[in-house]
N, CA, C and O of each residue as an XYZ file, in Angstrom:
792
protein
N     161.099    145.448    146.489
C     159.995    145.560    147.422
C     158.689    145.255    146.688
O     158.541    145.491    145.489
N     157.731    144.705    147.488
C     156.750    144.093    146.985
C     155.475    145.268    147.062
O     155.518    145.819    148.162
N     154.535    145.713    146.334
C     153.556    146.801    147.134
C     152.539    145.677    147.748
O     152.704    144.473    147.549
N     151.695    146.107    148.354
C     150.623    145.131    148.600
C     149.867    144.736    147.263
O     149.663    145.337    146.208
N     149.559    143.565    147.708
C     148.888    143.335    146.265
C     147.222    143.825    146.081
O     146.562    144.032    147.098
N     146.851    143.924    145.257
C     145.826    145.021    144.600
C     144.807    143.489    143.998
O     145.134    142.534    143.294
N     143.608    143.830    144.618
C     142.649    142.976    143.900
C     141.991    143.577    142.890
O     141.377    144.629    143.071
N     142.049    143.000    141.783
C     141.124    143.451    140.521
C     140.349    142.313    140.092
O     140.437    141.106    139.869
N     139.342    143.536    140.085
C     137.555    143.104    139.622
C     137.387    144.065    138.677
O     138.058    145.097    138.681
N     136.435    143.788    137.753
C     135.409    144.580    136.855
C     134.023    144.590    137.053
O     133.519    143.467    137.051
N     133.192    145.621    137.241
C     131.823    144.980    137.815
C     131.146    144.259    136.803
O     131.284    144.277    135.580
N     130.231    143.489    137.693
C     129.663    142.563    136.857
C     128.312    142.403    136.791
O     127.814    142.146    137.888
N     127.299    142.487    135.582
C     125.960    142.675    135.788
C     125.452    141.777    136.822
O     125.955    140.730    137.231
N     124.890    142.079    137.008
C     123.414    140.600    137.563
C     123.072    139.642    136.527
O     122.640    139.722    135.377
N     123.522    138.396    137.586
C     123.370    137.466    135.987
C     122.063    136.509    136.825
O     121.923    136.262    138.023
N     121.168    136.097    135.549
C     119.886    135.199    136.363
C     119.830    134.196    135.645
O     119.226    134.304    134.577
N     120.418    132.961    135.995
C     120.985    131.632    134.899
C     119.849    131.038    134.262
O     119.695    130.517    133.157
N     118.742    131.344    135.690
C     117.197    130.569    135.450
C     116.464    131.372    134.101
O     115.855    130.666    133.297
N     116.520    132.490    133.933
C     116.164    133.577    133.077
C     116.870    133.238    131.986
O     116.082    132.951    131.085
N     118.013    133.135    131.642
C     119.083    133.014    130.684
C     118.382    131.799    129.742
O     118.017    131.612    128.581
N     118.448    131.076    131.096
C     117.978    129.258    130.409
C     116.357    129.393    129.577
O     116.169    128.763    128.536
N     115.448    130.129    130.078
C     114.291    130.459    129.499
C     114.448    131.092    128.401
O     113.867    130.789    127.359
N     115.190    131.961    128.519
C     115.038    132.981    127.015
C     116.046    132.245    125.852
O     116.083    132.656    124.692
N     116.782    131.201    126.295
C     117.666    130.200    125.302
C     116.723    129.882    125.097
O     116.344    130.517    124.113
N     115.767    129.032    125.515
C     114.869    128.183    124.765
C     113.514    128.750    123.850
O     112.976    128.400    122.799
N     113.343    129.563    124.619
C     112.571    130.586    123.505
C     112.984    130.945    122.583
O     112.253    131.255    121.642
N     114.381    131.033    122.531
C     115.146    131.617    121.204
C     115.342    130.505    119.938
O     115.195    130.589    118.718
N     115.793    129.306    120.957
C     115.721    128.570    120.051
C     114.537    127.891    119.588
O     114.535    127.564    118.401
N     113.514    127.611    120.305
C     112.068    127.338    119.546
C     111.817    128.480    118.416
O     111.230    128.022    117.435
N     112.252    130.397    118.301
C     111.569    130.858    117.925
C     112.415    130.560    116.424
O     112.002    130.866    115.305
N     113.230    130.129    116.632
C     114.398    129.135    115.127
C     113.707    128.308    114.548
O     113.679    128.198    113.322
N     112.899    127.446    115.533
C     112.577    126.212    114.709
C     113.089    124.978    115.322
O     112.730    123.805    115.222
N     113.781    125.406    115.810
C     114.582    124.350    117.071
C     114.040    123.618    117.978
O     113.847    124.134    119.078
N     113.668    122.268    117.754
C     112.880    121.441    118.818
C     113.629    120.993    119.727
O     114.485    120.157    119.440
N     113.441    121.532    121.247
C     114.460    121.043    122.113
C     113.575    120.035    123.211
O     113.961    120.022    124.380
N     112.647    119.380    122.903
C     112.127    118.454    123.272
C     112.597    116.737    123.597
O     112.257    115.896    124.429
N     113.707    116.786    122.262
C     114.483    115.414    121.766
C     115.565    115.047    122.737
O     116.087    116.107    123.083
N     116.144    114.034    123.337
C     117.445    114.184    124.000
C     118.372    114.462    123.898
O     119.041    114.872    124.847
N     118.760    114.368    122.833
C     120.196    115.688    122.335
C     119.808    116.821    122.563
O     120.770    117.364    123.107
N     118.774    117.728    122.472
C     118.650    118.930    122.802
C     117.992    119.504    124.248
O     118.028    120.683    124.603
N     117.500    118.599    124.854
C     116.866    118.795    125.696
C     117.398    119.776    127.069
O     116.665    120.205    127.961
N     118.761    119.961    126.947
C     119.814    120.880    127.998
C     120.345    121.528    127.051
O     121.365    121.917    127.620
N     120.400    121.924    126.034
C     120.963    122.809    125.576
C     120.741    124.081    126.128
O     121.634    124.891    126.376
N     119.035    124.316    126.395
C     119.195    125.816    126.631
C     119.926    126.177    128.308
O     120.337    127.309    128.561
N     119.982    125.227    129.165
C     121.038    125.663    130.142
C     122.452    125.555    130.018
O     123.216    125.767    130.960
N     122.855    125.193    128.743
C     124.095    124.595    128.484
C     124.536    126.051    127.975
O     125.566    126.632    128.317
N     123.249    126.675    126.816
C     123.642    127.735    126.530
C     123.673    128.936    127.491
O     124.498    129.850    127.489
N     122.824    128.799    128.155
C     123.329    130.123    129.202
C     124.564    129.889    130.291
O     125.309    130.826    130.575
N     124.664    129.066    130.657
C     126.174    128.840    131.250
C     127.258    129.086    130.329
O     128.206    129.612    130.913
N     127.458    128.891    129.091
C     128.317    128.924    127.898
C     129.036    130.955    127.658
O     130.087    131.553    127.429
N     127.680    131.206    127.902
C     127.731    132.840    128.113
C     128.067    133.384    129.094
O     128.995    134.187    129.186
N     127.137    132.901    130.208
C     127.798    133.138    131.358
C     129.421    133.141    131.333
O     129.913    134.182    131.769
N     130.232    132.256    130.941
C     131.401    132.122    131.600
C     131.977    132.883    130.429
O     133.148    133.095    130.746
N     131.746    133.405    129.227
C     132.274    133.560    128.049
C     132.283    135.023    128.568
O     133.341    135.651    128.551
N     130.953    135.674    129.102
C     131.007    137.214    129.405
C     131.424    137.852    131.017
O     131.202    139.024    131.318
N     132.127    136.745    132.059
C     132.136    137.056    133.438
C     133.603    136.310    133.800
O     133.921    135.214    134.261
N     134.681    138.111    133.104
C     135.926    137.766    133.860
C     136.029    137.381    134.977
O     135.127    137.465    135.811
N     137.414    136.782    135.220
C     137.819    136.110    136.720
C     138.848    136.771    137.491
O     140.026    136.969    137.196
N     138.166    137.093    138.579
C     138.776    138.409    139.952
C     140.532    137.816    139.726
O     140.695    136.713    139.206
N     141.599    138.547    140.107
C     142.564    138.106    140.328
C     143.382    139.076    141.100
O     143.053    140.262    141.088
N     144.424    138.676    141.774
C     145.593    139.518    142.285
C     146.217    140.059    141.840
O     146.961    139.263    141.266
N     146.729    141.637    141.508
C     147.668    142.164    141.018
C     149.012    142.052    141.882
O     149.025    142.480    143.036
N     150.068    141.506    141.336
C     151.524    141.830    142.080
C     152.839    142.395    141.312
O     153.505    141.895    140.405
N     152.973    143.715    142.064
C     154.186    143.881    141.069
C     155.227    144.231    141.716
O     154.859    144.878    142.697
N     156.735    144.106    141.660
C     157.735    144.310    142.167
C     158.649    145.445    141.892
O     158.514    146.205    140.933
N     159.747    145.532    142.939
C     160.487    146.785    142.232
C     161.437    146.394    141.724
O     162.096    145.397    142.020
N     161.651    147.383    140.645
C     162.655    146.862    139.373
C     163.971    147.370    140.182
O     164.536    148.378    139.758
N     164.449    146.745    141.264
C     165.268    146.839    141.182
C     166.878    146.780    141.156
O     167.608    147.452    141.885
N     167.288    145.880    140.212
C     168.066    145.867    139.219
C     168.130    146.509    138.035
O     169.009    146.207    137.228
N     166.684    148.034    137.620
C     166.928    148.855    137.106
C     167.132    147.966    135.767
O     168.210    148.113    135.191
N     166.085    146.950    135.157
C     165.712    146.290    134.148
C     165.465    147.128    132.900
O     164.256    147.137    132.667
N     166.055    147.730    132.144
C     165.321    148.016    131.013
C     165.289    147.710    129.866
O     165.549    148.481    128.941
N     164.975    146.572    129.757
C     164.886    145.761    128.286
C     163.625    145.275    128.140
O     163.277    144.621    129.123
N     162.998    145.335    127.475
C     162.130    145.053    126.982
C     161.519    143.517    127.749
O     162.209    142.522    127.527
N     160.268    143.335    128.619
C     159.339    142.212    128.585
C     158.607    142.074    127.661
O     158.172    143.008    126.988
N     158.282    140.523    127.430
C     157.112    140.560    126.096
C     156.569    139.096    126.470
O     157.366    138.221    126.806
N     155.404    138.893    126.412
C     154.440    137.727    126.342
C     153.687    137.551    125.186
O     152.648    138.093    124.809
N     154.762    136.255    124.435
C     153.995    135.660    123.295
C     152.495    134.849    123.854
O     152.133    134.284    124.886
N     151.907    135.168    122.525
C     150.524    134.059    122.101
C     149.936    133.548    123.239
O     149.611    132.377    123.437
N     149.771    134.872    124.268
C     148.931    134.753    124.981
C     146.965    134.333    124.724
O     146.105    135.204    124.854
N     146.707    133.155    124.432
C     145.396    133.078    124.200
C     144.076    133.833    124.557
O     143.519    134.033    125.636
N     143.827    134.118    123.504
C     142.305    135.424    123.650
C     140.666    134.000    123.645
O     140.474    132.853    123.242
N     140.124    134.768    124.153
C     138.666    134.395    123.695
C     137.764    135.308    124.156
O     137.977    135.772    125.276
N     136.741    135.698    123.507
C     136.172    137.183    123.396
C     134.595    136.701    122.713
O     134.286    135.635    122.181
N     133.840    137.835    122.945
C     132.736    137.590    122.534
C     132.248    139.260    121.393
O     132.334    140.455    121.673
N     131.901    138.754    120.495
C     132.354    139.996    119.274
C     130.584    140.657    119.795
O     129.535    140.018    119.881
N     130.798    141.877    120.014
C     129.232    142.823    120.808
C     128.277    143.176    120.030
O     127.326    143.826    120.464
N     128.402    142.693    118.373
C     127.911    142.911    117.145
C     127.084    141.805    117.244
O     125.932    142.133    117.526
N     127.236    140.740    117.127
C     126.603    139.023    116.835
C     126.817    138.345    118.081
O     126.527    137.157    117.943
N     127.183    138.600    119.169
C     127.615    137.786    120.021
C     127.971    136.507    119.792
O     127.331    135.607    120.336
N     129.061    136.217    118.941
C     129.915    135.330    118.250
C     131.479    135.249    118.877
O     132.117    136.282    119.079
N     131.992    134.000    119.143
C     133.140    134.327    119.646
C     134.041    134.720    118.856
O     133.765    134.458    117.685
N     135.177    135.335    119.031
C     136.705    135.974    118.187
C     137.535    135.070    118.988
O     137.220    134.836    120.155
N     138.522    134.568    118.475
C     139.392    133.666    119.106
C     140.964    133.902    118.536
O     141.155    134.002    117.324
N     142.128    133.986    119.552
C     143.501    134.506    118.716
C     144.302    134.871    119.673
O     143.789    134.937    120.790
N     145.306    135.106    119.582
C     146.018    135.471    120.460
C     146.405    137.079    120.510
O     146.187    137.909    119.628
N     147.269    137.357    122.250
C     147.962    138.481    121.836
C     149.315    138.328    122.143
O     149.825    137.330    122.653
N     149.915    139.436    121.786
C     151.514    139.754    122.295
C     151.680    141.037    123.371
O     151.467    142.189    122.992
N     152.037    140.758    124.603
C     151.979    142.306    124.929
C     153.401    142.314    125.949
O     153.684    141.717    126.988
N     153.986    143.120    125.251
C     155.354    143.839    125.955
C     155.347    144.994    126.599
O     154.384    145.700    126.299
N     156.276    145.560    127.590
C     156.016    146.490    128.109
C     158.088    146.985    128.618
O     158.861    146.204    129.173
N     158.375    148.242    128.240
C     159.586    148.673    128.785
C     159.379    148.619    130.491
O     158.184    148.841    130.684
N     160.010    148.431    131.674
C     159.875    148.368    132.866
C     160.568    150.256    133.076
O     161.507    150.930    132.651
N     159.249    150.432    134.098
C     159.909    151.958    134.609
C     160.296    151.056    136.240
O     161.089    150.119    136.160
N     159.790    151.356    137.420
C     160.336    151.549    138.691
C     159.404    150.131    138.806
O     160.097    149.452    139.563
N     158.460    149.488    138.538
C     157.538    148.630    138.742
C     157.590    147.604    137.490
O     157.403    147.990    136.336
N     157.925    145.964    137.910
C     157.323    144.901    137.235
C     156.528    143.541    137.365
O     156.329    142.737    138.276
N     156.345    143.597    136.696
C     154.550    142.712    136.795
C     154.804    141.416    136.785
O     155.677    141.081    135.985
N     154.269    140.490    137.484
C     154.483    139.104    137.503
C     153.753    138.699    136.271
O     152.615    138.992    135.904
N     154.939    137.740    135.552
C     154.282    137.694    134.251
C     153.299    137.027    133.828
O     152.798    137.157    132.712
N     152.878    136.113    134.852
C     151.501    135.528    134.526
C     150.199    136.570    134.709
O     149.043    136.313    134.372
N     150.669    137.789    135.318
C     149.718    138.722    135.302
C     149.164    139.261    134.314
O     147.981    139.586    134.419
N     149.962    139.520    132.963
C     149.819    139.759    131.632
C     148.593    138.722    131.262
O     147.622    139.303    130.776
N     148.506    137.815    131.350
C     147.549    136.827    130.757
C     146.345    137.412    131.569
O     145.205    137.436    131.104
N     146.523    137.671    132.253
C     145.273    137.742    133.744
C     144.784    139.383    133.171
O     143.733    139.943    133.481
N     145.675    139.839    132.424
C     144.799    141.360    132.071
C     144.197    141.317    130.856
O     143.295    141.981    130.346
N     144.982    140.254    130.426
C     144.141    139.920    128.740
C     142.432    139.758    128.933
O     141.394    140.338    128.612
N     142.898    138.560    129.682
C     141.476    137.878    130.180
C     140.330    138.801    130.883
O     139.112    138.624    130.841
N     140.882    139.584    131.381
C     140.146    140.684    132.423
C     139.570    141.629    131.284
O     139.044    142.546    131.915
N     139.409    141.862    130.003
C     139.277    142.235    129.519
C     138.749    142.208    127.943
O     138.196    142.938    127.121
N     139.292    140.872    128.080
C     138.492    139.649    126.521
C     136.955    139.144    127.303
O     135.982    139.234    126.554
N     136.723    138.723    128.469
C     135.460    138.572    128.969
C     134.955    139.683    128.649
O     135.417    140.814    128.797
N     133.111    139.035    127.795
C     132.376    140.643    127.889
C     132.539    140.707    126.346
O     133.438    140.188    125.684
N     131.280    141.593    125.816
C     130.751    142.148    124.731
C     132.050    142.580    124.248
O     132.698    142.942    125.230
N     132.813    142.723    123.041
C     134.352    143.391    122.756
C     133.985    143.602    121.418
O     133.054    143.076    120.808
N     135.242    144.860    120.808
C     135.461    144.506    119.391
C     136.930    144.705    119.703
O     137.309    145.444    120.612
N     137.716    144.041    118.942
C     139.164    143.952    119.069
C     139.947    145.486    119.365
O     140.645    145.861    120.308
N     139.596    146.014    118.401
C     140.251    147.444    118.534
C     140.276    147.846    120.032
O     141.229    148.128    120.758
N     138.898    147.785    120.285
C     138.879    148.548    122.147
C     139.848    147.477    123.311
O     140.544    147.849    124.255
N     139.593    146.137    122.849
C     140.354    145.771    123.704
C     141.282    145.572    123.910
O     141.672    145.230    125.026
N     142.131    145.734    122.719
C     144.165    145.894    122.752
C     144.185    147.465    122.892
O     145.314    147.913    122.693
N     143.222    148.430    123.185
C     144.020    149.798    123.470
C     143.907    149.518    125.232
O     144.871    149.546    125.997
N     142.275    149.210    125.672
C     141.878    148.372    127.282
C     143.641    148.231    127.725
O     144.355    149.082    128.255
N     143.871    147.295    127.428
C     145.531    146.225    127.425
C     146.216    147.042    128.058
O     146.515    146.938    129.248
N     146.581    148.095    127.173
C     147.917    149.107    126.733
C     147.708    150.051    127.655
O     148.605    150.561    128.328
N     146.171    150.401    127.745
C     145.611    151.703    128.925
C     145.999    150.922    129.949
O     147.079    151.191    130.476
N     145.388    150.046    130.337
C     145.692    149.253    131.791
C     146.696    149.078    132.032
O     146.820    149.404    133.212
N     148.146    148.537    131.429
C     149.433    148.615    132.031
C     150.108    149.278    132.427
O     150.958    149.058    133.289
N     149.724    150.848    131.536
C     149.880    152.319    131.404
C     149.774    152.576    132.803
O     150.737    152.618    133.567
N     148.400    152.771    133.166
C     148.497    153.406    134.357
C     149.093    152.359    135.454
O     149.686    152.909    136.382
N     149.033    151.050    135.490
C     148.957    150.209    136.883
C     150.707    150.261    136.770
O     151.157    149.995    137.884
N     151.679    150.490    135.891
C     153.121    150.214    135.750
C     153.620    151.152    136.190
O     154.150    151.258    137.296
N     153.460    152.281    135.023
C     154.179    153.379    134.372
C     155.296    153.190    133.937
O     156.361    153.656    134.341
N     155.068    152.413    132.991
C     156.490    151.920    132.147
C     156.722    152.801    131.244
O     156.160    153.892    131.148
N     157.601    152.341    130.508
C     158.681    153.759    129.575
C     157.567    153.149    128.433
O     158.237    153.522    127.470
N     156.718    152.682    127.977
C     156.516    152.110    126.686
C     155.499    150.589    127.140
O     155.828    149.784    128.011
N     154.530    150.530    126.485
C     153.981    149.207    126.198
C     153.486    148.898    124.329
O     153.720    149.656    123.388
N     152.648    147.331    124.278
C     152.865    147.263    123.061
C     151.842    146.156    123.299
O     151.779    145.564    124.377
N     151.005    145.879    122.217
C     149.679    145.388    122.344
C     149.382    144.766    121.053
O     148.556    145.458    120.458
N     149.823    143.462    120.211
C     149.025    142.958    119.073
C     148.325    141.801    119.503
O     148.522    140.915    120.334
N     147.182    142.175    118.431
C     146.239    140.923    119.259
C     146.060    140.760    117.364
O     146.048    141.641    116.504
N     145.919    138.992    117.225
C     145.620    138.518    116.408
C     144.395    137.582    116.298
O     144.451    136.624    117.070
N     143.358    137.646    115.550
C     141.946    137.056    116.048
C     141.320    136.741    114.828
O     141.437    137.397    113.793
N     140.443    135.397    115.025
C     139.942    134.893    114.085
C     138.123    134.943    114.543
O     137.515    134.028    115.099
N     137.475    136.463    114.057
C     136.028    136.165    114.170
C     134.967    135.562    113.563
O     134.763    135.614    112.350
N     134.151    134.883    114.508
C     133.385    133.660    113.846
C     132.098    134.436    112.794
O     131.475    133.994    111.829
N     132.071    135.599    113.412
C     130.969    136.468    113.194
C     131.258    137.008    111.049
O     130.606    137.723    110.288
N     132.454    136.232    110.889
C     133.503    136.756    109.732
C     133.274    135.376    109.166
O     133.024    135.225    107.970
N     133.331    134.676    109.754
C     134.124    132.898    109.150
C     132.974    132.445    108.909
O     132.758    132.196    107.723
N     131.712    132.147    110.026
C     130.728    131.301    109.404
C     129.138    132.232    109.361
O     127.991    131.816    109.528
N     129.576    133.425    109.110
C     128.449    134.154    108.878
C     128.888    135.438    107.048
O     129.980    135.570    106.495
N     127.683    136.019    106.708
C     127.792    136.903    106.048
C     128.900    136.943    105.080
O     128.729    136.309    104.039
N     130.027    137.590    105.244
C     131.447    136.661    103.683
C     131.966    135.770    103.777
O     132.767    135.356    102.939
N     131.669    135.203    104.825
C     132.021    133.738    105.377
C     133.430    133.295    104.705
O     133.777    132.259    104.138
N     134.387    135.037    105.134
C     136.188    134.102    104.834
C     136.651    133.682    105.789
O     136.978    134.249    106.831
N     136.720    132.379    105.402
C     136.967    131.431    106.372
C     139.064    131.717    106.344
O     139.677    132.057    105.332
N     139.677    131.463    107.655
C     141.022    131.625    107.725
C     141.505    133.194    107.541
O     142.700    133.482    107.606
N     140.706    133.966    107.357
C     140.656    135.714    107.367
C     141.091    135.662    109.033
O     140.686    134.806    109.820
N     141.955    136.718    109.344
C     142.555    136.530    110.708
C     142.559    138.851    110.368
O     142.726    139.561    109.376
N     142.262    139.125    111.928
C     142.431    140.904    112.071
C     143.783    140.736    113.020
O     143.999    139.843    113.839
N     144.727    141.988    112.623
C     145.586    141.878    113.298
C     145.206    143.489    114.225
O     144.599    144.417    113.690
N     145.573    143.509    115.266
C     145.187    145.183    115.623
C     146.398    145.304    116.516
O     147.075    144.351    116.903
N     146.640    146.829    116.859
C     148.111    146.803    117.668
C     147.850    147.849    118.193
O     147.132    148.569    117.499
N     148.390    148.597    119.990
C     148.384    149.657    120.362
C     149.874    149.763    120.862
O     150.352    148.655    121.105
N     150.626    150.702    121.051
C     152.061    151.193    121.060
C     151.739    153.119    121.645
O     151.144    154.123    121.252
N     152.702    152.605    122.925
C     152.422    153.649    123.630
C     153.467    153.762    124.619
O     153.704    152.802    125.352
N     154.351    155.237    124.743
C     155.059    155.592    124.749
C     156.676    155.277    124.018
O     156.545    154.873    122.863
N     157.740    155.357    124.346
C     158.916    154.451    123.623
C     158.022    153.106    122.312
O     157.568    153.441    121.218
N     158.013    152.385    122.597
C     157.606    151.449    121.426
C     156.878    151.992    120.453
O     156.876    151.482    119.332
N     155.940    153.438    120.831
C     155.322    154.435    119.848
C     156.411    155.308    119.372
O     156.178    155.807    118.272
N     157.638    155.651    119.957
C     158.187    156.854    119.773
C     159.796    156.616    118.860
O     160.520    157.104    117.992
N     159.689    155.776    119.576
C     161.505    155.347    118.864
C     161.199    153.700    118.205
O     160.851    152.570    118.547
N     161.724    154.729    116.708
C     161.908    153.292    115.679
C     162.337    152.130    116.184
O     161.498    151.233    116.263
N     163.483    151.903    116.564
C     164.408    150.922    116.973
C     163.520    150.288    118.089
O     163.645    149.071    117.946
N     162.774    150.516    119.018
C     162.016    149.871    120.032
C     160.839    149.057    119.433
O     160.694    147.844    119.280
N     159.813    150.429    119.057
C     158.925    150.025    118.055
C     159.587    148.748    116.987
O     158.735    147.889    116.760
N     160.683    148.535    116.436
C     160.889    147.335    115.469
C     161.231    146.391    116.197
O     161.250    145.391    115.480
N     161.637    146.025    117.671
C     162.516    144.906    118.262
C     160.996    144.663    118.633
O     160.700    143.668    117.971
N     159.757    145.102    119.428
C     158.894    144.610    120.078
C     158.337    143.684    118.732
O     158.473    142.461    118.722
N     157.644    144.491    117.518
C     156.995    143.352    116.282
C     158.066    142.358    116.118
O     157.724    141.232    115.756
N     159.875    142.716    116.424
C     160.280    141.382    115.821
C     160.188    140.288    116.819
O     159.980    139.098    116.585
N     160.388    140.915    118.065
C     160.449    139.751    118.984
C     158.802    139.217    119.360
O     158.673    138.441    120.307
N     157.776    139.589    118.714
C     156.617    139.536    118.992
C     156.028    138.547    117.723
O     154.863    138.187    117.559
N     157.299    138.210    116.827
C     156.627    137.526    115.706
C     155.894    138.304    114.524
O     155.187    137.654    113.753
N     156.041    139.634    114.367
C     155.092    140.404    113.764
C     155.840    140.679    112.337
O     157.022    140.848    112.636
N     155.725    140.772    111.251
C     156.513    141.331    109.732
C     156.328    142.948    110.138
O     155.685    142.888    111.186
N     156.465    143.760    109.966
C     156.444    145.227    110.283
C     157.569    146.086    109.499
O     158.749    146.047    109.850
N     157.202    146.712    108.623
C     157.958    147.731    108.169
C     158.637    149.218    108.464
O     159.319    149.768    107.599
């Protein structure tokens, strides 16, 4: 059985593109940046649209079905692509995640997994909050026996700023219920997730 499907939104500030585009160019004149020339001359609306879309997830349908055939093996969605905006430098983080989940009475159309990533990589982030975000959100919208959350990310705010290690990658992980509790779960999700884990 199907429930009705559930629209999810996150609210979203007031965005003023015309404003955005002004204070780009102020920003970048106050650099040194002559945007007078024709290569630069749209940048500063280029840059506020760039943000715009970088910080203003996209509404989507939740649908989930009933498990029933009483599924309990493990789902998992590899290298689901991240892009994020780090709330420190407003620099992008870029990387993927993995997120599995044991099925209780409810399962998720699996392109939905991508759609919660995203719902949640839009917007000011630091990695940590947003793979627990992940793990909280499936938590309650499932109630599965167990979910599992690595996100792997390469921040720019790391690579071309300040120690500038370049190819330095953060791995972060949340594990919650079963995949937290029992070894044997916890080790099949990192193996089937691509992860080394001891």
């Amino acid at each position: 059985m199907t429930l009705a499907p559930l629209r999810v939104t996150r609210q979203r500030p007031r965005q003023d593109l015309a404003a955005a585009e002004r204070a780009a160019a102020d920003f970048l004149a106050a650099l040194g940046i002559d945007c007078d020339s024709d290569g630069l001359a749209e940048t500063p609306g280029r840059m506020a649209r760039a943000y715009a879309e970088l910080l203003t997830p996209r509404d989507f349908t939740l649908t989930t079905f009933d498990n029933g055939e009483g599924y309990d093996e493990l789902v998992l969605a590899r290298a689901i692509p991240i892009r994020s905006v780090c709330e420190h430098h407003l620099l992008p983080f870029l990387g993927v995640a993995h997120v599995g989940y044991l099925p209780g009475e409810r399962i998720l159309g699996l392109s939905k997994l991508a759609r919660v990533v995203e719902l949640f990589a839009h917007g000011p982030q630091v990695q940590e909050r947003l793979t627990r975000q992940i793990a909280d959100w499936l938590t309650v919208h499932l109630s599965p026996h167990g979910v599992g959350v690595v996100i792997e990310a390469t921040h720019l705010c790391m690579t071309l700023r300040g120690v500038q290690a370049v190819g330095a990658t953060t791995i972060t992980s949340t594990l919650l219920g079963t995949l937290r509790d029992d070894p044997r779960s916890r080790a099949e999700f990192f193996a089937l997730a691509g992860i080394a884990h001891a």
